[in-house]
C-alpha positions, -999 to +999 in steps of 0.1 A: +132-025-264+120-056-253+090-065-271+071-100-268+089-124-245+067-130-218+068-171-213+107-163-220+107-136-195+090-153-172+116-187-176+144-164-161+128-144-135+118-178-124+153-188-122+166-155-103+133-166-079+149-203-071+180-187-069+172-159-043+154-192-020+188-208-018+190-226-051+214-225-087+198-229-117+216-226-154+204-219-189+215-219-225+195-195-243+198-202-284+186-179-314+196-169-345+214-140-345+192-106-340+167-131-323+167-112-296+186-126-273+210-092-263+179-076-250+162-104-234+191-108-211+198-074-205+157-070-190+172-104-169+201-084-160+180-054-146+155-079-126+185-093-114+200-063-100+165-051-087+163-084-068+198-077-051+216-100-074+250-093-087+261-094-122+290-104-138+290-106-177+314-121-200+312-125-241+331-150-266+346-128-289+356-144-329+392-131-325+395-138-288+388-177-295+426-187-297+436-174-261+434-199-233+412-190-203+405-153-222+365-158-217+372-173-185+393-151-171+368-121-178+343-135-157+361-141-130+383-108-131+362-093-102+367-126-081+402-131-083+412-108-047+396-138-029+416-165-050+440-162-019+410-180+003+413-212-020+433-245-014+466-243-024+460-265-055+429-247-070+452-215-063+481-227-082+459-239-112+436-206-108+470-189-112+488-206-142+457-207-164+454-168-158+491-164-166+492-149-131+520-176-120+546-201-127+537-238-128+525-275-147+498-268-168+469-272-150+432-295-149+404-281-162+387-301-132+410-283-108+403-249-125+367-258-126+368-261-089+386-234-082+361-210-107+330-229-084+344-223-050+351-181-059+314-178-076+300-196-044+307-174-021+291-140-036+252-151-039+232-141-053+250-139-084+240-140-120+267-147-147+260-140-180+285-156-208+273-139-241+281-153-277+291-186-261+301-200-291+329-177-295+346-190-265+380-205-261+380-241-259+395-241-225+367-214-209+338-232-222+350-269-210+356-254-174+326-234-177+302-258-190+319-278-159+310-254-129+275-259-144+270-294-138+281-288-107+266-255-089+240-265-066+231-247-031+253-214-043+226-188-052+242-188-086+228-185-118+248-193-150+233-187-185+251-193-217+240-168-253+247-191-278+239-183-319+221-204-336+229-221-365+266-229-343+298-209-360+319-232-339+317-264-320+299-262-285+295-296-278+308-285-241+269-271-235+250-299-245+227-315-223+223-283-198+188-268-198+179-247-230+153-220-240+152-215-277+141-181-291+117-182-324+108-150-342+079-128-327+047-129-338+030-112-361+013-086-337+048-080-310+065-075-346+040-047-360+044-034-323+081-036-328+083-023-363+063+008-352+089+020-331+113+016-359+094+036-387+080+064-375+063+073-412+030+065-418+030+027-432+005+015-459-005-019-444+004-038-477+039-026-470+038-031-432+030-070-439+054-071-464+085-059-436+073-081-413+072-111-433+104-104-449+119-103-410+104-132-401+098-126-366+134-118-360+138-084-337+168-069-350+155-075-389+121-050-380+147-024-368+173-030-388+158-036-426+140-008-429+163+015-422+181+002-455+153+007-473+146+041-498+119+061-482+101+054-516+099+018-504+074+023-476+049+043-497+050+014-527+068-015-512+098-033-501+129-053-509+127-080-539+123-115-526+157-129-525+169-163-506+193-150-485+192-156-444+179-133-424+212-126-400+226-126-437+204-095-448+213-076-414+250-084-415+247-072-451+226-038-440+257-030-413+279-034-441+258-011-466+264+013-438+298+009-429+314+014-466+290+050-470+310+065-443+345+082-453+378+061-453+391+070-420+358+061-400+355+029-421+396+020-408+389+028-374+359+004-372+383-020-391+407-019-363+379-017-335+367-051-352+401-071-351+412-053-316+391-083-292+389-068-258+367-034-265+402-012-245+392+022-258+433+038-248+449+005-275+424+014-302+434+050-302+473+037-299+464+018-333+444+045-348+475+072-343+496+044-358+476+044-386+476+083-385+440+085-377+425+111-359+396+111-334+371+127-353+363+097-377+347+083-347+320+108-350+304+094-386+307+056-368+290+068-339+259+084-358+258+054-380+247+036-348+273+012-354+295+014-321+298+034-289+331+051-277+337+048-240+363+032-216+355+006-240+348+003-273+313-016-280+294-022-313+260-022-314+261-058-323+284-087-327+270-088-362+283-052-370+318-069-357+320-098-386+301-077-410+329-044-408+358-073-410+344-094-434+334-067-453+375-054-453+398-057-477+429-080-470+446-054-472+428-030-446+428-062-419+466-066-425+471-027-418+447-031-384+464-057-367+503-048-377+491-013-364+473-033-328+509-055-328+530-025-329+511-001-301+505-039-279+533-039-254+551-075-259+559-075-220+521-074-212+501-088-233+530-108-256+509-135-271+481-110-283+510-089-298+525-118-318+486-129-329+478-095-342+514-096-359+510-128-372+478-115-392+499-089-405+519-107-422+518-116-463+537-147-468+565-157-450+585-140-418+604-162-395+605-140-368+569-134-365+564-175-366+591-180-341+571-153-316+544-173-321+557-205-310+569-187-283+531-179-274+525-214-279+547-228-256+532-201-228+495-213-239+501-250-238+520-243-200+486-225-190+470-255-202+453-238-235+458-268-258+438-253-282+453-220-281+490-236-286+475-257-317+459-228-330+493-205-326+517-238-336+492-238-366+500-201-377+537-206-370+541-233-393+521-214-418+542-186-414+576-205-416+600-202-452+621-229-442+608-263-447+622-285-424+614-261-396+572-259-409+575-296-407+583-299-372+560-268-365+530-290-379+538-319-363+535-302-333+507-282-337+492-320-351+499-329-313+484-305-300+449-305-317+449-345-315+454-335-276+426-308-279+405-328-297+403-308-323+399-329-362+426-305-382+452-327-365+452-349-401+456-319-420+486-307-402+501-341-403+498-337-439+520-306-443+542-322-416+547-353-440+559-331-467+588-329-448+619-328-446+616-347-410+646-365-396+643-403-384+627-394-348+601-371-361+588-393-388+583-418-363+567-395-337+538-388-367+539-422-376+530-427-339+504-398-338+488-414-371+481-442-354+463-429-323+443-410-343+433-434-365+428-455-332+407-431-312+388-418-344+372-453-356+375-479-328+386-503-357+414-531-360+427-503-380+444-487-355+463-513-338+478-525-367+491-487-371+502-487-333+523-515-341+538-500-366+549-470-351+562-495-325+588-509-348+595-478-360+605-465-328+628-495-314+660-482-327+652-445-320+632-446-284+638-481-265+609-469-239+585-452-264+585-479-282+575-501-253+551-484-240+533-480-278+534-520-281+517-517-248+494-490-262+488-517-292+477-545-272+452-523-250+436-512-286+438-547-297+416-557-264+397-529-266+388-531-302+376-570-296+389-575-333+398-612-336+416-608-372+448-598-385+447-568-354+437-588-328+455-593-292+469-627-301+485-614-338+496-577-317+514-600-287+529-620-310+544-591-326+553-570-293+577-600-284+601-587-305+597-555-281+632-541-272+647-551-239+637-520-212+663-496-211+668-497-176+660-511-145+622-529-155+593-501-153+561-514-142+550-505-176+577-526-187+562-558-163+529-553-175+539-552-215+556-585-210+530-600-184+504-598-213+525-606-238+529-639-219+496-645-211+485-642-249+512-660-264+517-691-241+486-688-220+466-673-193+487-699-168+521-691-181+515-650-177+496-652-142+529-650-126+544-620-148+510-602-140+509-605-105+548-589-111+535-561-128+505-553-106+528-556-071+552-532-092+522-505-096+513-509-063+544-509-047+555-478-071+520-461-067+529-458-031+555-431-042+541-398-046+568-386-065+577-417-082+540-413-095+542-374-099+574-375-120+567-409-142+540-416-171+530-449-152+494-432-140+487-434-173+490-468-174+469-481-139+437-478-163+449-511-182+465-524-149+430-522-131+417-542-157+442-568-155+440-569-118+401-585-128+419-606-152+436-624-123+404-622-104+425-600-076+394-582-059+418-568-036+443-558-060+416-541-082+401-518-053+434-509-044+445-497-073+416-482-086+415-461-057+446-447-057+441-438-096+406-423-087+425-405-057+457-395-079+434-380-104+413-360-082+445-345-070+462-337-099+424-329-114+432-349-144+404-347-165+417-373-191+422-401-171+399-394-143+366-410-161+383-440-168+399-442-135+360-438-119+353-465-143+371-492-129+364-482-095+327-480-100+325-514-117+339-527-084+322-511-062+290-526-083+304-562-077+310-556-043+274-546-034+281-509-030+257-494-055+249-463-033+289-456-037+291-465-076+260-443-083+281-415-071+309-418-086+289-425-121+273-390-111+308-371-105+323-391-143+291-374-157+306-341-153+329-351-177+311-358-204+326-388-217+319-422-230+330-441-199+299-427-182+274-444-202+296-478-192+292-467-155+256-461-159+246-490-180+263-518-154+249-500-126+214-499-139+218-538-152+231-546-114+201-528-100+176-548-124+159-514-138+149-525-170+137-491-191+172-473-181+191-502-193+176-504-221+178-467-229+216-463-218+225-496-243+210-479-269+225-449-266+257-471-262+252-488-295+244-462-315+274-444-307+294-475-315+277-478-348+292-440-354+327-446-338+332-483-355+331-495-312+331-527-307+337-531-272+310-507-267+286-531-281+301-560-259+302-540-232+261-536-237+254-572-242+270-581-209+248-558-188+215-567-207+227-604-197+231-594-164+197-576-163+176-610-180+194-634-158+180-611-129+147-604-145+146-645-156+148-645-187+174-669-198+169-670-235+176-636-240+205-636-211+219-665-237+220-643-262+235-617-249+258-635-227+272-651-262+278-620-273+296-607-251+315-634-244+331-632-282+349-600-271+384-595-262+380-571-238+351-590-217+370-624-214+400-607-202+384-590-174+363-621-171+330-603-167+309-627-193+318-661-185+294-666-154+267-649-168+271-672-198+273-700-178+242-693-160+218-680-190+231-714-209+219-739-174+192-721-165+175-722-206+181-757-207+210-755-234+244-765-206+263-773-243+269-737-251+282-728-215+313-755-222+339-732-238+337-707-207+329-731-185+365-747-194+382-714-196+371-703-163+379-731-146+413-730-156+415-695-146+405-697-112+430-729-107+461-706-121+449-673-099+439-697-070+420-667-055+388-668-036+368-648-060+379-667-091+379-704-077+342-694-059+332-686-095+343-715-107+327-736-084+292-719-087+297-725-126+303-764-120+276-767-099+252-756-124+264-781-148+264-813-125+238-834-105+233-851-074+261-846-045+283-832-067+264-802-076+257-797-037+293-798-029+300-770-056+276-751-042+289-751-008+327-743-020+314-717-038+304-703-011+331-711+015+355-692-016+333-659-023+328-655+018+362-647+017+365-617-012+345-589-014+326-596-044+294-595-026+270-595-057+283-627-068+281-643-028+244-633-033+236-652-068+258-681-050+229-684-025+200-676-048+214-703-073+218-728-045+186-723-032+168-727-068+186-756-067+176-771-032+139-766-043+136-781-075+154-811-055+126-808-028+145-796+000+121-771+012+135-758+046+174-756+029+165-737-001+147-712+025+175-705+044+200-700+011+170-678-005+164-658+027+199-648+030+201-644-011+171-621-008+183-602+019+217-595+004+199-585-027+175-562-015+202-545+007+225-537-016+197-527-042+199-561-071+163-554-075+157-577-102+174-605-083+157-599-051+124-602-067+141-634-085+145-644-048+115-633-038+095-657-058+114-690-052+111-682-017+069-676-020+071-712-040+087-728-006+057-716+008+077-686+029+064-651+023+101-627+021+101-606+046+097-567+038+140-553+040+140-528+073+141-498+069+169-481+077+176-441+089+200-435+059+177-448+029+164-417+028+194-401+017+202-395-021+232-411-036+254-386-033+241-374+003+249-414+013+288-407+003+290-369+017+277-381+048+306-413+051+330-389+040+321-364+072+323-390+092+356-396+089+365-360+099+365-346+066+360-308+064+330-295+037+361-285+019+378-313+015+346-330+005+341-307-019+371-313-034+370-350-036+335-348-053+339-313-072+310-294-050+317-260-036+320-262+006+284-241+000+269-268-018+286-297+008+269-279+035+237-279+027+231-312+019+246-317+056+215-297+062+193-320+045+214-349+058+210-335+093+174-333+089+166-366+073+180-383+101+169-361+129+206-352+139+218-321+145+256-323+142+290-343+125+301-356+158+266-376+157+269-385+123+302-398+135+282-424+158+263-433+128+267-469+112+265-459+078+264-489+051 
């Protein structure tokens, strides 16, 4: 009975509404357990279905949590016929992740896609995922996925979790919530009623009711605990114990007064995950249990018997096991494993056999490893640590439980799961042979790396380096690479930093083979910080040819680790001011990882491109691809966003992404983070005029490792230190990036250059450096900084008097600017152009501003021929969701079909 509810009632009906007119809309609905959340979605789930709406339900169950895809796969059960309409990819990974076909382990983001494009095409459609916080790691990434993303389907998504969280569900944050609180004190009398149907003195009645707390389950539930005597003189004595506590403890009041056999079967019912009614009967005639001790279960009100096997609440699930003995839950799962045919379902069968066991059985862990290797091939990284986990537990012999933790240490580092130290622990008890002691050394060190962001970690990595010279030529290699990334990325100057780390990778072994471009980037760097950015130029423009050249090869790429790499080669592409270089291969590692849906290095890969795309002017184009990282959910979107919004002079979102930035530096020990943040709030005061604080920044960001090799801070140093009067402080970059741009001799670098010098000098000199500049930057694409060029050239020409010069270098300054959206540096423009006496013209408006960000880049994709398909895939929409913002696209600019769009100059 649903009693109460009505603003909550009214929050989903609302939902099925937008969703009915064309729209998707998803919730997470939170409670404490008993809350009332069952029957509040099953009065959505009836609207639903009387609005014409189909319903699919899934549920997290405790047990189930270890099995890859197993919540995921019951929703989509009734979709799967059409999987055959999908693109071959999103078939492939649809198939392995189900265990319905051979094949690499596949994306989430692939799966993701594939789950968006089946639940797309049967709106109206509400999915219900109950006890969310149950869910395998895998289903709830992909899940939480496909609800960032649904947009024109007609889908509604909504996710049960319990509140306070049993497990982590970090994949959910940041989706819409509605949080249930207890009733009030009239809907629970109203409740109550229905519960007791004796007369209640009122003393009594207030006592239930505050005892319950408002919680829905607790009015029906409690009483019927209570001695009849209680309702005529009172209730339970106050105790401290949680409400969902005092329920679960009711459930197992009730479940240990029925007789043994009853209280076995719902033992069995409660480890057996998947509710089949035909394998619980298997077990119970195992167990030599007969039918009949259903019958007290049943009339307990505990669980249903069907096709399938429901309780009346998850809480009667973990209440019934908890409440078993060890014992009793050994006996229910060796009697599931035995009645479980291995050929089906063989990974269930060794879980439930596993739990069997008392101490040791090699056999049992070997199965398991088995079902490891089978969940880690699906892609269940969790799953396979969980199982490895178990295994290794399971194992007598100890050399074989030492490898068995190290890998299942690999496997939770991988899932991001934090037992990985633990396990590393057992694995360290050994015995380990030379190679495995190094591989932990090795995984060690990236964790201590990835966990705190500290100098730390590439002190570790080195170490693990050494260690693996003898043993692995190429590991080793590519983990001194791996140290001098953290050792940039960390921006720690001491005994860790990137000089100290590429002094040490010199003694590097030689590459095994034939030079990798791994192997030319290692020693490029390793150049560059030991004898100087002049003396490596020439190694790096090596390496980078060698991953562009190599990058060309599909399956050079496809069957080598080097895409792992072309994050740090990007980067260095900017250290050698290679604009060209830089969008080249940041496309192909955006494009690479779209394809292979690789949702570990496709953030980063965005990253790169969408810093580019921000110096070249494009913001609409970076916006969007900030907007597709997001789906992510991981730190290289706030880096996206913050440079973006800086670029774009929008003060407030700056200011509010850099905080968030910092403060989760200040938790992961990030340095870079915060350097990262300093140069974008330079960026934004030098647009907004505000050199002091630009200074400031600008200095601060300039002390980082990571900055100066991808020369982002010097110019904006350069220019905050000129512009507040204080050219001293602007000497050490000035110098530095001067002889950079001579070594690179590239457009972009020597343009920079020149700008910087001209802001330091006087009189001719200064005007020549100006113009050179801008000869250099006309011929890269670094638009943003051709722009400033102009703006700072014009400043210039007016505080010199020139009038009618500076307003031809601000016109075409402030019309670069307020094209490509710099608004803090148009309006920078703006104003020396009113002090000339010239009023800036308005910008012309143009048919496409009125499209969104991510209309702007479906619409250029269209127009190259691109099917809604295909664009769906690149930006992870369904084709549904594609075509209708054609619709809105058509509309807005009053076409009316693709082959007009085609006409279309687009910017």
């Amino acid at each position: 009975m649903l009693v109460g509810r009505r603003a909550e009632q009214a929050v989903l009906e609302q939902l099925l509404t937008r969703a009915q007119g064309g729209d998707s809309g998803v919730l997470v609905v939170r409670g404490e357990a008993g809350i009332g959340k069952s029957a509040l979605l099953q009065h959505m789930r009836e609207t639903a279905m009387a609005m014409g709406f189909a319903v699919h339900d899934a549920a997290g169950v405790e047990a189930e949590a270890e099995f890859a895809f197993a919540g995921l796969h019951q929703l989509c059960a009734p979709f799967l016929s059409r999987a055959v309409e999908l693109p071959e990819p999103q078939q492939a990974a649809l198939g392995v992740a189900f265990g319905l076909r051979e094949g690499a382990a596949p994306d989430r983001f692939l799966v993701g896609l594939a789950v968006l494009s089946l639940l797309a095409e049967d709106g109206p459609l509400l999915c219900v995922v109950d006890d969310a916080q149950w869910l395998d790691q895998a289903s709830a990434q992909v899940l939480a996925f496909v609800a960032r993303r649904v947009g024109a389907e007609r889908v509604v998504m909504v996710f049960v979790l319990r509140d306070p969280g049993v497990t982590d569900v970090e994949a959910f944050s940041g989706l819409p919530e509605l949080r249930l609180a207890g009733l009030g004190t009239s809907d629970a009398q109203t409740l109550l009623a229905t519960a007791v149907r004796a007369p209640l003195d009122d003393v009594v009645r207030d006592r239930i009711v505050a005892e319950a707390r408002g919680n829905p389950l607790a009015l029906l539930e409690l009483p019927r605990g209570a001695p009849a005597v209680q309702f005529a003189g009172g209730f339970e004595l106050p105790d401290v114990v949680s409400v969902p506590r005092r329920i679960e403890n009711g459930f197992q009041r009730r479940a240990n007064s029925l007789p043994a056999d009853a209280r076995m079967l719902l033992v069995v019912a409660a480890a057996e995950p998947t509710g089949d009614a035909a394998l619980l009967w298997r077990a119970a005639a195992e167990l030599g249990i007969a039918r009949e001790a259903a019958a007290p279960a049943e009339a307990a009100g505990l669980l249903e018997f069907d096709f399938r096997v429901r309780f009346r609440h998850p809480l009667v699930r973990s209440a019934v096991y908890r409440a078993a003995t060890p014992t009793d839950r050994r006996r229910a799962h060796g009697a599931l494993a035995a009645v479980t045919d291995q050929q089906v379902d063989p990974d269930r069968r060794a879980w439930h056999r596993a739990q069997a066991v008392v101490g040791t059985d090699e056999d049992a862990a070997a199965e398991l490893e088995r079902s490891a290797g089978r969940a880690r091939a699906r892609g269940g990284l969790a799953a396979a640590a969980a199982f490895l986990k178990r295994a290794a537990e399971l194992t007598p012999r100890p050399a074989v439980r030492a490898e068995r933790a190290l890998e299942a240490a690999h496997a939770k580092h991988e899932a991001g799961a934090p037992e990985a130290l633990e396990l590393l622990t057992v694995a360290a008890a050994g015995p380990l042979d030379a190679v495995a002691q190094a591989r932990l050394q090795l995984l060690n060190a990236r964790i201590a790396f990835h966990g705190a962001r500290g100098g730390e970690g590439p002190r570790m990595l080195l170490d693990a380096a050494k260690t693996l010279a003898p043993l692995d030529p190429a590991l080793s290699r590519e983990t001194y690479l791996d140290a001098l990334d953290a050792a940039i990325v960390t921006g720690d100057r001491g005994p860790g930093g990137v000089r100290a780390v590429a002094d040490a990778a010199r003694a590097a072994p030689a590459p095994p083979e034939s030079p990798r471009p791994v192997d030319l980037l290692l020693d490029g760097l390793v150049t560059t910080f030991t004898q100087g950015y002049a003396a490596g130029v020439p190694g790096l423009r090596r390496a980078l040819d060698a991953f562009n050249r190599h990058e060309r090869d599909d399956h050079a790429v496809n069957d080598g680790d080097d895409r792992r790499w072309l994050w740090l080669a990007g980067r260095t592409a900017m250290s050698v001011f290679d604009d060209q270089m830089v969008h080249a291969l940041a496309a192909r590692h955006v494009r690479l990882a779209r394809e292979a849906g690789a949702l570990a290095t496709l953030p980063a890969a965005l990253l790169v491109q969408s810093v580019m795309l921000v110096l070249s002017g494009d913001f609409s184009r970076a916006a969007e691809q900030t907007a597709i990282a997001a789906a992510t959910r991981t730190v290289p979107v706030l880096h996206g966003q913050l440079i973006l919004a800086a670029w774009r002079g929008r003060s407030d979102e700056t200011t509010e992404v850099h905080a968030t930035m910092v403060r989760d530096a200040v938790g992961r020990g990030g340095r870079t983070e915060d350097f990262l943040a300093q140069y974008a709030m330079a960026v934004l005061h030098n647009g907004l005029g505000d050199y002091p604080a630009a200074l400031v920044a600008a200095t601060r960001a300039f002390e980082s490792d990571e900055l100066t090799h991808s020369n982002l801070a010097h110019s904006e140093l350069i220019e905050a230190a000129c512009r507040s009067g204080r050219p001293e402080h602007a000497t050490a970059a000035l110098d530095q990036l001067s002889s950079r741009a001579l070594a690179s001799g590239t457009p972009w670098g020597l343009g920079l250059a020149a700008r910087s010098r001209a802001l330091v000098s006087t009189g001719p000199a200064a005007e020549e450096y100006y113009r050179e500049a801008i000869e250099q930057l006309r011929n890269c694409r670094v638009a943003t900084q051709l722009a400033r060029t102009h703006l700072v050239y014009g400043e210039w020409l007016r505080r010199q008097g020139r009038r009618q010069g500076a307003r031809q270098q601000l016109r075409t300054a402030h019309q670069m600017l307020s094209d490509m959206g710099a608004e803090a540096f148009a309006a920078r423009a703006a104003r020396e152009l009113r002090a000339t006496g010239e009023h800036p013209r308005s910008r012309s408006a143009q048919p496409s501003d009125a499209l969104t960000a991510q209309e702007l880049t479906i619409a250029r994709l269209v127009a190259t021929g691109a099917t809604s398909r295909e664009v769906g895939a690149q930006l992870f929409l369904s084709p549904r969701t594609v075509e209708a913002h054609l619709r809105s696209i058509f509309r807005k600019l009053s076409i009316t079909s693709r082959r007009q769009l085609r006409d279309l100059r687009l910017p």
